[in-house]
N, CA, C and O of each residue as an XYZ file, in Angstrom:
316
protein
N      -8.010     -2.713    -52.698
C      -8.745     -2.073    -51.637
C      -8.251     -2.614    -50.290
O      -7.933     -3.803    -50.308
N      -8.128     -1.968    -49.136
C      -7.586     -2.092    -47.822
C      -8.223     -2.692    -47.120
O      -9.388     -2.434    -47.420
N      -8.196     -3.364    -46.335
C      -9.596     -3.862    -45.240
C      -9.249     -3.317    -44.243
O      -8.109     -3.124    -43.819
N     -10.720     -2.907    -43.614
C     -10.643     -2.061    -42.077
C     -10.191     -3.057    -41.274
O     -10.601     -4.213    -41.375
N      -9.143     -2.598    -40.255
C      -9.097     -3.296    -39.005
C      -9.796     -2.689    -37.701
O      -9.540     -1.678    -37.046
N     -10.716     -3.621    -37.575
C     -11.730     -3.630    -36.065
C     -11.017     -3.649    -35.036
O      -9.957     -4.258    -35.183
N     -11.283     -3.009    -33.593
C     -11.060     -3.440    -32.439
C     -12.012     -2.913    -31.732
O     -12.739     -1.946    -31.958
N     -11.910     -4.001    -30.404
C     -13.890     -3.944    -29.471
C     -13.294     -2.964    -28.192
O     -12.346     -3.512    -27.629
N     -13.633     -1.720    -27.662
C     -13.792     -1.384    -26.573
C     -14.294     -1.526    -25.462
O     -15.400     -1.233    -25.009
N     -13.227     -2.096    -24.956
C     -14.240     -2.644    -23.190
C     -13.225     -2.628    -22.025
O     -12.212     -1.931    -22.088
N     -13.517     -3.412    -20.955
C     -12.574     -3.197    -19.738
C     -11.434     -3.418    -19.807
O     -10.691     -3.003    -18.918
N     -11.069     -3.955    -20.606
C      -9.120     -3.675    -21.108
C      -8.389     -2.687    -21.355
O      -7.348     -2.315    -20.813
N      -9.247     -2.070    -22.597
C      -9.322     -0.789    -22.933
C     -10.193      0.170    -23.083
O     -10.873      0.645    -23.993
N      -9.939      0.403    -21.561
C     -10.572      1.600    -20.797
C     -10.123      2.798    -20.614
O     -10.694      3.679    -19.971
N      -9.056      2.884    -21.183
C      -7.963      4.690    -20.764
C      -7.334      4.875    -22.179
O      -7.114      3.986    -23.002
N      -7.079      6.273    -22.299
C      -7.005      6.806    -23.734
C      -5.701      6.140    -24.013
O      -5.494      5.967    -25.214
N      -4.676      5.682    -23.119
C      -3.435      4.540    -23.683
C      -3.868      3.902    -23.987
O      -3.606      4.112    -25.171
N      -4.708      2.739    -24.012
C      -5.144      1.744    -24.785
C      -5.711      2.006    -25.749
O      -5.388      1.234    -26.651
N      -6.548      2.856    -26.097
C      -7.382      3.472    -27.183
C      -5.806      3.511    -28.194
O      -5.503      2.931    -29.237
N      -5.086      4.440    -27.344
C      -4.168      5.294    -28.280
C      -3.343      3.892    -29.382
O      -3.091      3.855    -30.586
N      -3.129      2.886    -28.242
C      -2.097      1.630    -28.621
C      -2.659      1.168    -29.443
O      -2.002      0.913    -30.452
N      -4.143      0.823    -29.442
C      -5.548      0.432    -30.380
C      -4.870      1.054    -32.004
O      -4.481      0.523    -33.044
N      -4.992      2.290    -31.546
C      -5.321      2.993    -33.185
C      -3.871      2.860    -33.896
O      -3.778      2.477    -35.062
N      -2.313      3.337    -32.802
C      -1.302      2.929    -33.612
C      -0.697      1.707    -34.250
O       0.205      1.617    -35.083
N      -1.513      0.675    -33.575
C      -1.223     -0.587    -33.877
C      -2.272     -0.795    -35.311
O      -2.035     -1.599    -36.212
N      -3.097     -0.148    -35.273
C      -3.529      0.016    -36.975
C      -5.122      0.098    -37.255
O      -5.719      0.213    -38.325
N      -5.698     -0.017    -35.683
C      -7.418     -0.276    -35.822
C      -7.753      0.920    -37.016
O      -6.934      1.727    -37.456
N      -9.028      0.810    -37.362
C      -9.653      1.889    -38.359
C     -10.813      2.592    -37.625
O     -11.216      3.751    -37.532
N     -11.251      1.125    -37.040
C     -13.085      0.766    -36.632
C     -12.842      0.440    -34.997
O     -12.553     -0.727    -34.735
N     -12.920      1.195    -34.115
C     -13.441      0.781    -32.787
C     -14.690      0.536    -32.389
O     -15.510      1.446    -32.509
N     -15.054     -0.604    -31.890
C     -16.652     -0.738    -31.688
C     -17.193     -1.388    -30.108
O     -16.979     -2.190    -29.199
N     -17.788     -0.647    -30.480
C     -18.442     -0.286    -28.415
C     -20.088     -1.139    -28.541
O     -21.084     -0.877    -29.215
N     -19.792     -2.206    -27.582
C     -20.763     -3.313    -27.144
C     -21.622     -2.398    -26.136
O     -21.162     -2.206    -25.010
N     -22.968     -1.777    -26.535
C     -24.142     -1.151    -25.859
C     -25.097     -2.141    -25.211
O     -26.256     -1.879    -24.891
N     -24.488     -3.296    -25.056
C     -25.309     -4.475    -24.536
C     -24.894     -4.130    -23.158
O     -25.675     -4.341    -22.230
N     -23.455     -3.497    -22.903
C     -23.205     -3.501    -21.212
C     -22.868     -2.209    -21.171
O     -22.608     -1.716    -22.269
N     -22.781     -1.402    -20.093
C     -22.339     -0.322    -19.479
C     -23.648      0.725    -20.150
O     -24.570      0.365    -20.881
N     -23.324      2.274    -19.557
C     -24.481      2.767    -19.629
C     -23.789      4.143    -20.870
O     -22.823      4.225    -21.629
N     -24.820      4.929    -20.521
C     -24.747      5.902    -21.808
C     -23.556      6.773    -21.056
O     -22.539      7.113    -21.660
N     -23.725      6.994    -20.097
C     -22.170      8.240    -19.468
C     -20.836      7.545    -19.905
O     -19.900      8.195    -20.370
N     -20.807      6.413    -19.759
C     -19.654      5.290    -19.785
C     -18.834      5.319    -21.194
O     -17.640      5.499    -21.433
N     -20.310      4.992    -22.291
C     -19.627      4.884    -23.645
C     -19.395      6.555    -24.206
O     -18.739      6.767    -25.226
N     -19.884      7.441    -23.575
C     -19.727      8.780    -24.102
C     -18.455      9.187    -23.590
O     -18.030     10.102    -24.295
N     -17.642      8.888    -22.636
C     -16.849      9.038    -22.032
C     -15.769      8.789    -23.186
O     -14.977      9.637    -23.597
N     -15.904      7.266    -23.700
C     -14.470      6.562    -24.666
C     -14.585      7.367    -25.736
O     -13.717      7.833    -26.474
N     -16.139      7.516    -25.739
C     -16.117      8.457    -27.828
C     -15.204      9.636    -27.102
O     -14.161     10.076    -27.586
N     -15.653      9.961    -26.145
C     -14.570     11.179    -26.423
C     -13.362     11.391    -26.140
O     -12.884     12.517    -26.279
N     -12.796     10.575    -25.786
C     -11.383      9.895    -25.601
C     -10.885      9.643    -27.044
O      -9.801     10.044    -27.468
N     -12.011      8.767    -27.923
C     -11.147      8.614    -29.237
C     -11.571      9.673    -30.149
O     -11.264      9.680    -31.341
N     -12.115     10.359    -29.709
C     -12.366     12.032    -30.517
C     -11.095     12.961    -30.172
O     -10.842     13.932    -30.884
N     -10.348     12.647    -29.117
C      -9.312     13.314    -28.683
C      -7.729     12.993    -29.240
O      -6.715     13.659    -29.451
N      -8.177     11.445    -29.355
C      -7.066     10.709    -30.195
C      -6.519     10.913    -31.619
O      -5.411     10.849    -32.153
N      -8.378     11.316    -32.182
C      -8.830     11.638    -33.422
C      -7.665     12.974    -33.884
O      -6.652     12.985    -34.584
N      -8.383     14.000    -33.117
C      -7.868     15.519    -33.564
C      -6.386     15.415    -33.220
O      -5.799     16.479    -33.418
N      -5.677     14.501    -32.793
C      -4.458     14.619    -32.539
C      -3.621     13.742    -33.847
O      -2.412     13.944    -33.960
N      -4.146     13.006    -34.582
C      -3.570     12.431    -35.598
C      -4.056     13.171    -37.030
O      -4.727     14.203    -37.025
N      -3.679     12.585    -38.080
C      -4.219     13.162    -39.553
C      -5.084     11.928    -39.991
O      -5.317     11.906    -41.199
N      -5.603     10.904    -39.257
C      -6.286      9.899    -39.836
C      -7.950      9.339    -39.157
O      -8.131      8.828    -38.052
N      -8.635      9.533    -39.848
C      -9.551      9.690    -39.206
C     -10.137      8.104    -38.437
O      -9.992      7.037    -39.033
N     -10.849      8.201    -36.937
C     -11.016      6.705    -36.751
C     -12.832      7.086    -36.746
O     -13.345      8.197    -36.614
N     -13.348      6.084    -36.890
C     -14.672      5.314    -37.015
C     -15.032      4.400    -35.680
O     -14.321      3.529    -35.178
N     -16.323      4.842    -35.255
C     -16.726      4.335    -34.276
C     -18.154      3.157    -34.651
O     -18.794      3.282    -35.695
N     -18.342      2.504    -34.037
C     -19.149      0.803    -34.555
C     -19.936      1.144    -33.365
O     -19.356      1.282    -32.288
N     -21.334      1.307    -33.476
C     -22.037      1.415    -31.874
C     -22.901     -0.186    -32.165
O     -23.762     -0.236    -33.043
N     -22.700     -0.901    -31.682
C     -23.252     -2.173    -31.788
C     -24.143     -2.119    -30.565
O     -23.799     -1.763    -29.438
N     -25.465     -2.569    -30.998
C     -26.351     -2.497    -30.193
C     -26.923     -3.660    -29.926
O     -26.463     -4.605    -30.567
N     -27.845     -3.912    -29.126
C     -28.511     -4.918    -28.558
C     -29.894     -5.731    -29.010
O     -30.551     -6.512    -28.321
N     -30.141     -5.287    -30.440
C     -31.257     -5.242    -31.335
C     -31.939     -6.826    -31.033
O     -33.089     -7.025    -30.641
N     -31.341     -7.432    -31.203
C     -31.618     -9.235    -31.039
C     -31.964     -9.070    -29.239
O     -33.021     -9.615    -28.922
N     -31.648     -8.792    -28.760
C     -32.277     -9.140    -27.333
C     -33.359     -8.810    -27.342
O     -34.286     -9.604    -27.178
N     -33.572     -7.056    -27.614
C     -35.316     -6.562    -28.059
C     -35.919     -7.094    -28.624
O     -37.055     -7.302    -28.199
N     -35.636     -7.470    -29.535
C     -36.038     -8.622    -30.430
C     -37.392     -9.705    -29.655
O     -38.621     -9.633    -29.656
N     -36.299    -10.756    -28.997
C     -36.570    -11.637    -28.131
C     -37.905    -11.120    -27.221
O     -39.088    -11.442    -27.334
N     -37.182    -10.095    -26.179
C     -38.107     -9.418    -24.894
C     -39.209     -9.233    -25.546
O     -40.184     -9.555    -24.866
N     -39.547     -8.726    -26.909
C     -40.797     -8.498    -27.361
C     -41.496     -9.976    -28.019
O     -42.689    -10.156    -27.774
N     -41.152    -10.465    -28.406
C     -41.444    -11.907    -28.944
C     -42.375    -12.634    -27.232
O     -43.428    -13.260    -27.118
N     -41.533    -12.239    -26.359
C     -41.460    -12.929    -25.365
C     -43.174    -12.454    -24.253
O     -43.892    -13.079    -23.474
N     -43.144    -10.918    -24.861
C     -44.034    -10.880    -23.916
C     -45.655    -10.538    -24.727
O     -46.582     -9.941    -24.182
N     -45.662    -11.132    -26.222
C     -46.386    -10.864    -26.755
C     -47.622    -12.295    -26.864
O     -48.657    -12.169    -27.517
C-alpha cells in the first residue's frame, strides 16, 4: 500500500505554480490551516487546486484542518 504524501497550503504557496510544483513533486493531500485567513482566501486555493485537478488524470484531496482545540478551550474558558 502507498502512503499519501501531505503538503500544508499557506503564504509560500499562494499561486497555482506552487500548488502546481506541490502536486508534481508528488503531494496526494493538500491541507489548508482554517486557524488563519478567512473563508474568500481558502476558497480561492480550493479552486486553484480544482483547476490543477481537471487538468491532470489524478485526483488531489484536500485536508480542511480546523481550529477545533481552540473552541475547545474558548468554551472551557468562559464557562
Amino acid at each position: 500500500m502507498r502512503r499519501l504524501r501531505k503538503a500544508k497550503i499557506g503564504p509560500a504557496s499562494n499561486n497555482k505554480e506552487s500548488i502546481q510544483a506541490l502536486f508534481e513533486a508528488g503531494a496526494d493531500v493538500l491541507r489548508f490551516n482554517f486557524s488563519h485567513g478567512t473563508h474568500p482566501y481558502h476558497q480561492a486555493r480550493c479552486d486553484l487546486v480544482g483547476e490543477i485537478e481537471r487538468g491532470s488524470d489524478h485526483p488531489i484531496a484536500v485536508l480542511a484542518d480546523g481550529c477545533a482545540a481552540r473552541r475547545k478551550i474558548q468554551q472551557s474558558a468562559a464557562a
